[in-house]
KOLTIVO-210223 format. One record per atom (N, C-alpha, C): residue number from 1; residue in three letters; atom name; x negated, y, z negated. Coordinates in steps of 0.05 Angstrom, whole numbers. Layout:
BEGIN
+-----+---------+-------+--------+--------+--------+
| num | residuo | atomo |     px |     py |     pz |
+-----+---------+-------+--------+--------+--------+
| NUM |     ALA |    CA |      X |      Y |      Z |
...
+-----+---------+-------+--------+--------+--------+
//
This chain:
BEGIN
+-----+---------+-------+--------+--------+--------+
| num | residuo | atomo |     px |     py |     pz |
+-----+---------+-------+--------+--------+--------+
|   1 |     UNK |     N |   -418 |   -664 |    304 |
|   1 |     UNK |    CA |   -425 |   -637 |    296 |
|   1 |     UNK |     C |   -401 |   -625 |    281 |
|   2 |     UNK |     N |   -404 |   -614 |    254 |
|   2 |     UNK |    CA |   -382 |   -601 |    246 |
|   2 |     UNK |     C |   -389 |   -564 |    244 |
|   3 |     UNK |     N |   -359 |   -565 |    250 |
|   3 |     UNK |    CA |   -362 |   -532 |    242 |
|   3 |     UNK |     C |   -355 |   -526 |    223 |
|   4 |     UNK |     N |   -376 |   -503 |    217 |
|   4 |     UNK |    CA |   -367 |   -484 |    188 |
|   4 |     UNK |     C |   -340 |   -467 |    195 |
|   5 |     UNK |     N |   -324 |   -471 |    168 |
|   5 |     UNK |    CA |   -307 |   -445 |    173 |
|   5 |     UNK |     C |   -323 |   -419 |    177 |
|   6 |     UNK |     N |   -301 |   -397 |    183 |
|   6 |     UNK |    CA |   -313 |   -379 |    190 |
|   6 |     UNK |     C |   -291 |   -356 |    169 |
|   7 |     UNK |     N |   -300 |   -335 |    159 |
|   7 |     UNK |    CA |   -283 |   -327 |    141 |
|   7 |     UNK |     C |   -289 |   -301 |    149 |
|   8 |     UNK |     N |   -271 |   -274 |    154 |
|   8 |     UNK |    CA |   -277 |   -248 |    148 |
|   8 |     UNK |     C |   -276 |   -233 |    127 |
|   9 |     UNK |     N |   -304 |   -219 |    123 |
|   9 |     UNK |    CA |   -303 |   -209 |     95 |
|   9 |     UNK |     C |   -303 |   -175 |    102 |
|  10 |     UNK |     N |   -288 |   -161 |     76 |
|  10 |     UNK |    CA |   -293 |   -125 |     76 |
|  10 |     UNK |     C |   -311 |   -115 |     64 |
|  11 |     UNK |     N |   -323 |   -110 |     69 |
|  11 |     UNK |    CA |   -352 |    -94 |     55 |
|  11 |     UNK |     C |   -345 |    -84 |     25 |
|  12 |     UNK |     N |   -353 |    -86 |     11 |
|  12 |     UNK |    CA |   -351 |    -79 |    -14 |
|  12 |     UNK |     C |   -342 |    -49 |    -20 |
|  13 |     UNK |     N |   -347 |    -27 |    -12 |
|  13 |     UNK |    CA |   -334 |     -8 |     -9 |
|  13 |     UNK |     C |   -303 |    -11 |      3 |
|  14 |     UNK |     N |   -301 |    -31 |     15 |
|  14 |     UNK |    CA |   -276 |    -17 |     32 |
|  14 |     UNK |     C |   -248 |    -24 |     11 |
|  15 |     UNK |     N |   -236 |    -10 |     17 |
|  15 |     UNK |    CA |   -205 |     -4 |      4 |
|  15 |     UNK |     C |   -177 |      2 |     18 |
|  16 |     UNK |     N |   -167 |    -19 |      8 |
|  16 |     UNK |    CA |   -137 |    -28 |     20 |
|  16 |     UNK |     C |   -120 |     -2 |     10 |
|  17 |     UNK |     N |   -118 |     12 |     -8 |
|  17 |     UNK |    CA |   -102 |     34 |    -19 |
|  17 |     UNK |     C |   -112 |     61 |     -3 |
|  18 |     UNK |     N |    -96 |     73 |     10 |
|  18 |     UNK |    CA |   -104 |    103 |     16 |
|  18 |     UNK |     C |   -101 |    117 |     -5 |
|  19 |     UNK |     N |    -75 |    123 |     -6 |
|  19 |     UNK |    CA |    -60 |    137 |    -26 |
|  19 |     UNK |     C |    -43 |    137 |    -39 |
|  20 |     UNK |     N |    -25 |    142 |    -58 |
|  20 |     UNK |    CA |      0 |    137 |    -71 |
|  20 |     UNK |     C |     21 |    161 |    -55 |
|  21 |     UNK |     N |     45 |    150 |    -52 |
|  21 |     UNK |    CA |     70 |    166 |    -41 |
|  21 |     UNK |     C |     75 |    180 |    -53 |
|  22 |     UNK |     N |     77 |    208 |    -57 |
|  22 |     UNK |    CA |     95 |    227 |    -78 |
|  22 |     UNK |     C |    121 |    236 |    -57 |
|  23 |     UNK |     N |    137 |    216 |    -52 |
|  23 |     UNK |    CA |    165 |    236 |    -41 |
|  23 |     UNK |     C |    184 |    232 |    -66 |
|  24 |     UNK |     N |    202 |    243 |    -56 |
|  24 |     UNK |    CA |    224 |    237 |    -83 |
|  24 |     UNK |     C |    234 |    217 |    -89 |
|  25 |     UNK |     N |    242 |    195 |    -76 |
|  25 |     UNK |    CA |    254 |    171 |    -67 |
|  25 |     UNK |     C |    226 |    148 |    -86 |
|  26 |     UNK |     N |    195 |    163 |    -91 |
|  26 |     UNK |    CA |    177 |    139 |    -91 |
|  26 |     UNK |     C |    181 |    156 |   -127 |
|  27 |     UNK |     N |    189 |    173 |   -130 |
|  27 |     UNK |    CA |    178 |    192 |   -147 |
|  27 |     UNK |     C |    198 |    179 |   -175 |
|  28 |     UNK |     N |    227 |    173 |   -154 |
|  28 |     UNK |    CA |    251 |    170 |   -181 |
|  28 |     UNK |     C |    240 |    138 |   -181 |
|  29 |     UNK |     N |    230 |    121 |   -171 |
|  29 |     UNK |    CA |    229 |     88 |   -164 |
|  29 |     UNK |     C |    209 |     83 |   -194 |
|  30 |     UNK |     N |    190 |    105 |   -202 |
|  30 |     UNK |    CA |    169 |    106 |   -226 |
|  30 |     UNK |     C |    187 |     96 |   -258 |
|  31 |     UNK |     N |    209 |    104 |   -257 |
|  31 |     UNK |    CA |    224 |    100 |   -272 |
|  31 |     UNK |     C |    236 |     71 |   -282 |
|  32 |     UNK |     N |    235 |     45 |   -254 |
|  32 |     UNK |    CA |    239 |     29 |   -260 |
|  32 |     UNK |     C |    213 |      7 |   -244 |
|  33 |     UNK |     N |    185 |     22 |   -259 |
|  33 |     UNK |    CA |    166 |     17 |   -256 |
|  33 |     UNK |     C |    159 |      4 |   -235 |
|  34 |     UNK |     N |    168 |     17 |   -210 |
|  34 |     UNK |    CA |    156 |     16 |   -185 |
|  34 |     UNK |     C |    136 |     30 |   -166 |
|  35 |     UNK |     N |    121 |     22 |   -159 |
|  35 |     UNK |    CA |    103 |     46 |   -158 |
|  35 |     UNK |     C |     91 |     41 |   -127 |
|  36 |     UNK |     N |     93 |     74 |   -110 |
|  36 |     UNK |    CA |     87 |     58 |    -82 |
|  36 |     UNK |     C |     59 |     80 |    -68 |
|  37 |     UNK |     N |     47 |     67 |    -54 |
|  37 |     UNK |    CA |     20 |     72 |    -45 |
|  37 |     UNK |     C |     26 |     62 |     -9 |
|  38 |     UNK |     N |      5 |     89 |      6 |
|  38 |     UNK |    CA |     -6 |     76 |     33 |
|  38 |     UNK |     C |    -21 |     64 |     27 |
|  39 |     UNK |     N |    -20 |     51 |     37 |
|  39 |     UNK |    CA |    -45 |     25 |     50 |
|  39 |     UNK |     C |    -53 |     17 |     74 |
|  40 |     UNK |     N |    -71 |      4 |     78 |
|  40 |     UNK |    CA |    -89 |      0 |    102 |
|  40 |     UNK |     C |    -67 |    -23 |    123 |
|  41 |     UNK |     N |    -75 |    -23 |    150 |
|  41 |     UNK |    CA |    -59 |    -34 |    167 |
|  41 |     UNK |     C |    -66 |    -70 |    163 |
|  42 |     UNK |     N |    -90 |    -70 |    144 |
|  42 |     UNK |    CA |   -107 |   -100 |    137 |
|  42 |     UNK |     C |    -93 |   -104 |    124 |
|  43 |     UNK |     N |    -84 |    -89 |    107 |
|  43 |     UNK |    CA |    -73 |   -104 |     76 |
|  43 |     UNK |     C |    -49 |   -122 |     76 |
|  44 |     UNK |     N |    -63 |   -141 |     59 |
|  44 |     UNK |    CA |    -30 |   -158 |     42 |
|  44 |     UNK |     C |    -38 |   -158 |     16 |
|  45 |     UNK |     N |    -19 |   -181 |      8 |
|  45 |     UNK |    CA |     -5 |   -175 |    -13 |
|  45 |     UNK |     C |    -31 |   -189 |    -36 |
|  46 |     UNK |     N |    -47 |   -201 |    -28 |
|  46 |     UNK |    CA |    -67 |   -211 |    -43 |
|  46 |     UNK |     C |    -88 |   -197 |    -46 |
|  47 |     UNK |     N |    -93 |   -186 |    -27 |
|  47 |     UNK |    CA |   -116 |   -151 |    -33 |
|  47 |     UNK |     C |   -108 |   -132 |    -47 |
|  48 |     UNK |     N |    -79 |   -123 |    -44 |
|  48 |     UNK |    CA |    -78 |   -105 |    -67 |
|  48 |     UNK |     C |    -68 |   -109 |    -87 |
|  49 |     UNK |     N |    -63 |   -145 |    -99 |
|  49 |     UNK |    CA |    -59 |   -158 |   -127 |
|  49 |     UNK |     C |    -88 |   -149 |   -133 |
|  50 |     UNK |     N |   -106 |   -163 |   -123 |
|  50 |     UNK |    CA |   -133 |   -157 |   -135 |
|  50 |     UNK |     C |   -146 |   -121 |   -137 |
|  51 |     UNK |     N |   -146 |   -107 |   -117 |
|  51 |     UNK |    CA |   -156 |    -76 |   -114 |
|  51 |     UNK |     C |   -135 |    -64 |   -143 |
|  52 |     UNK |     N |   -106 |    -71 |   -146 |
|  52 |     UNK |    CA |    -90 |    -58 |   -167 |
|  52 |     UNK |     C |   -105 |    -70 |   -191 |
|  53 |     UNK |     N |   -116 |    -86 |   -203 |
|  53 |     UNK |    CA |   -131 |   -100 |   -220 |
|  53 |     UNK |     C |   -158 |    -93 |   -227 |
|  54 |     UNK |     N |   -165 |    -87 |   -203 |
|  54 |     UNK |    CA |   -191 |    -78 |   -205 |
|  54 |     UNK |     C |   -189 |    -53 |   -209 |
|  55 |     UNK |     N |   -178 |    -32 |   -194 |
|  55 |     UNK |    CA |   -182 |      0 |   -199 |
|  55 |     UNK |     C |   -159 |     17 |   -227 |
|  56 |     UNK |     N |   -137 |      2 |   -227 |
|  56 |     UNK |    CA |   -120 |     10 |   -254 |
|  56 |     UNK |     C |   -114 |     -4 |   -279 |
|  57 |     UNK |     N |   -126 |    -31 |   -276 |
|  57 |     UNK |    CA |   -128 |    -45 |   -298 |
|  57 |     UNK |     C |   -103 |    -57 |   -296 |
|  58 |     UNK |     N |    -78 |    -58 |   -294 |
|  58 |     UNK |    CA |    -57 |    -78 |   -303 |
|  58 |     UNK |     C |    -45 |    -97 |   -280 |
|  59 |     UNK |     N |    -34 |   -112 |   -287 |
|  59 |     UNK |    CA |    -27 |   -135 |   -259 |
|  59 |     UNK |     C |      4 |   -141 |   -245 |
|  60 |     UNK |     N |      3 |   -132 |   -227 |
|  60 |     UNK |    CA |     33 |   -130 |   -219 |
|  60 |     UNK |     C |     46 |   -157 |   -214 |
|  61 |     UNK |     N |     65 |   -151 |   -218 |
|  61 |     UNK |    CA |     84 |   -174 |   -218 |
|  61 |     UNK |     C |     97 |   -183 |   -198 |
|  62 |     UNK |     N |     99 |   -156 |   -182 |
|  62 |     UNK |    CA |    109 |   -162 |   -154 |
|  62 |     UNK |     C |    107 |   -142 |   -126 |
|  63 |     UNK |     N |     95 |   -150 |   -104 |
|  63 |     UNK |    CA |     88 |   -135 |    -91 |
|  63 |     UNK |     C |    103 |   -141 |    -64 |
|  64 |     UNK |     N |    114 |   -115 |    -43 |
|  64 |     UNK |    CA |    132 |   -109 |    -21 |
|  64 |     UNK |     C |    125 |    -94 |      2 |
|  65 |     UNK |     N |    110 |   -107 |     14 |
|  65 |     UNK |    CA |     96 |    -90 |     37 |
|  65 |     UNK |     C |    119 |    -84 |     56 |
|  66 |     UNK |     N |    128 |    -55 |     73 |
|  66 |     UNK |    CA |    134 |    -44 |     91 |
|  66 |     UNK |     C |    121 |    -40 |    117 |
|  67 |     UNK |     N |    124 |    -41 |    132 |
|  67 |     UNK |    CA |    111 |    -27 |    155 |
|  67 |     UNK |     C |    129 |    -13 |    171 |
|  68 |     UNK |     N |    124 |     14 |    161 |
|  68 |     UNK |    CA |    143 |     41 |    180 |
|  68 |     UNK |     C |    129 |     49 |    212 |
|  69 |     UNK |     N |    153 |     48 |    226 |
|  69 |     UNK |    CA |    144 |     45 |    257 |
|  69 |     UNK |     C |    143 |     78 |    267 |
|  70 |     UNK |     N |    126 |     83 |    285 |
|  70 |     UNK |    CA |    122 |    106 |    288 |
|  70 |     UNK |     C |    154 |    116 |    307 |
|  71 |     UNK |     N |    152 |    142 |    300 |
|  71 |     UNK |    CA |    178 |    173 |    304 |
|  71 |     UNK |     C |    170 |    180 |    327 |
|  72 |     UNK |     N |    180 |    176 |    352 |
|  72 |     UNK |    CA |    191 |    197 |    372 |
|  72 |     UNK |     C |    207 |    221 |    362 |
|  73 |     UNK |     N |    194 |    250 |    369 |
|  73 |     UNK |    CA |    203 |    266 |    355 |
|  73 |     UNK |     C |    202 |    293 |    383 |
|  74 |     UNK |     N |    213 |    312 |    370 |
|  74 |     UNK |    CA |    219 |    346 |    390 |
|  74 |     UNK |     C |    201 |    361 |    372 |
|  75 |     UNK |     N |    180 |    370 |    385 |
|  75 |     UNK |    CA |    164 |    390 |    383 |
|  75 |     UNK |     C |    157 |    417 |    394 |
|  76 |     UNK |     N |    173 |    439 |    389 |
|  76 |     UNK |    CA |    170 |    465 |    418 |
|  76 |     UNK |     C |    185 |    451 |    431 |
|  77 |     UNK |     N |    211 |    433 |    447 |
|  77 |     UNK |    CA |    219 |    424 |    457 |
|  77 |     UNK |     C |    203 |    403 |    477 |
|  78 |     UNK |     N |    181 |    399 |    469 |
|  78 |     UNK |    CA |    156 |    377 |    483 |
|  78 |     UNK |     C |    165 |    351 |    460 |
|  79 |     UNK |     N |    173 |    325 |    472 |
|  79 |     UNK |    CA |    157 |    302 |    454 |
|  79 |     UNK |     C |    135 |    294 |    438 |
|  80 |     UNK |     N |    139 |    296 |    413 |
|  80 |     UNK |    CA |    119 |    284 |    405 |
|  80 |     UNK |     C |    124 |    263 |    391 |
|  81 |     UNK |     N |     96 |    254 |    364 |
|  81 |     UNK |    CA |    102 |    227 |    358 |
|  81 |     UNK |     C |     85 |    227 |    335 |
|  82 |     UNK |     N |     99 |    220 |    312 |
|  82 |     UNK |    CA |     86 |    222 |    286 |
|  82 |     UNK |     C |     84 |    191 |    281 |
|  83 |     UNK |     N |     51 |    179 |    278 |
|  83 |     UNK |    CA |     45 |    158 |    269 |
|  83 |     UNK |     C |     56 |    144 |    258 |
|  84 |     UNK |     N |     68 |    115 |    260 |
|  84 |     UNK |    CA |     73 |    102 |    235 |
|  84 |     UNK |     C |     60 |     84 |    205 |
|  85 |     UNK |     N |     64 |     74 |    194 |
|  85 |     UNK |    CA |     48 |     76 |    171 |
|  85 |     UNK |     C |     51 |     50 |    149 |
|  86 |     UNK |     N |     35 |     33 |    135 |
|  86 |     UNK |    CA |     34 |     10 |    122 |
|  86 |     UNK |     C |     39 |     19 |     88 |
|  87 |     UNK |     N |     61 |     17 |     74 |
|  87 |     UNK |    CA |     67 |     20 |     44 |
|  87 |     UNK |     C |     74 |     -2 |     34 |
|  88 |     UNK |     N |     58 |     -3 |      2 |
|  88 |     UNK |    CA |     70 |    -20 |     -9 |
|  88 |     UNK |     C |     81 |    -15 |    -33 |
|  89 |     UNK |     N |    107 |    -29 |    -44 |
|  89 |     UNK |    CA |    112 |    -21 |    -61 |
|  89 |     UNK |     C |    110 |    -41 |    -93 |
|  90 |     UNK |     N |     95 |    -36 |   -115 |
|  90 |     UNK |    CA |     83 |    -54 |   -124 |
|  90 |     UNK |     C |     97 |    -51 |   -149 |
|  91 |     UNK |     N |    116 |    -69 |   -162 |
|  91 |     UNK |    CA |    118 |    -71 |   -188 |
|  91 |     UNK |     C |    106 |    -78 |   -218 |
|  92 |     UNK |     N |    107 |    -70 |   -234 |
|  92 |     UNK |    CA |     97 |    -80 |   -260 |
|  92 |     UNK |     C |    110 |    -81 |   -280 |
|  93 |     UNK |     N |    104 |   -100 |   -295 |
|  93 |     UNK |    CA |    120 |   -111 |   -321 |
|  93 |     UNK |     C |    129 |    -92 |   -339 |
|  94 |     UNK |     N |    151 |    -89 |   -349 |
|  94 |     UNK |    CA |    157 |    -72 |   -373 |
|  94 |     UNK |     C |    126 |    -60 |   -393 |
|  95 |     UNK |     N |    127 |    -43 |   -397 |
|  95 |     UNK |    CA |    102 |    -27 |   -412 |
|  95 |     UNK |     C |     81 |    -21 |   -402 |
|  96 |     UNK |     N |     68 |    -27 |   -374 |
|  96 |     UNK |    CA |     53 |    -23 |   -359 |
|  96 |     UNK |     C |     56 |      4 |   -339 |
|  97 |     UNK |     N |     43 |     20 |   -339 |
|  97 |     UNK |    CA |     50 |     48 |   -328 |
|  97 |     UNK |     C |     13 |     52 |   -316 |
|  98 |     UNK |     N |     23 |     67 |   -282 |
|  98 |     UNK |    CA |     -2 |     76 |   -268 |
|  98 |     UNK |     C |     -1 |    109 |   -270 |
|  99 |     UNK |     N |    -18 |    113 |   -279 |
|  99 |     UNK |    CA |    -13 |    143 |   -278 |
|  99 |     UNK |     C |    -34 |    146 |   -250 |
| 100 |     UNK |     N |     -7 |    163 |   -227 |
| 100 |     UNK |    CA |    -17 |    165 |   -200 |
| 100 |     UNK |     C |     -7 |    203 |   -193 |
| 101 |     UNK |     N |      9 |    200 |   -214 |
| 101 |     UNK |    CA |     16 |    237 |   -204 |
| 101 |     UNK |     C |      6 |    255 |   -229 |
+-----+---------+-------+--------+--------+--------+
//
């Protein structure tokens, strides 16, 4: 008896990109055409070669996933705790520009 692989697939709607970063740090990086986005806790680096292809047209060259660990933080002097979070930061070739801001 053999078995079939078994593969997980995302529904056709679903999307690896939340949002693009506007801090300052993501804002000056545009300059040497780096460009960085949240993304989903699913994502690698082969979902959003293809989703960057598919939704802005050009093809990056090189892509840098992060994963920021969530902040123990002072709130009213109560603990709290600000989520952590999956970014990637995705390069592209000289002349290639995402307009995200």
């Amino acid at each position: 008896m053999t078995k079939t692989p078994t593969t997980t697939t995302v529904s056709a709607k679903a999307t690896y990109i939340k949002k693009p970063r506007s801090t300052e740090k993501a804002i000056i990086a545009t300059d040497k055409n780096k460009y960085v986005f949240e993304v989903d806790k699913r994502a690698n680096k082969d979902n959003l070669r293809q989703e960057i292809l598919k939704t802005y047209k050009v093809s990056p060259t090189k892509i840098n996933i992060v994963n920021t660990p969530d902040k123990v933080v002072m709130r009213k002097g109560r603990p709290g705790k600000i989520s952590g979070f999956k970014k990637a930061i995705v390069t592209l070739k000289k002349g290639d520009k995402i307009d995200v801001i």
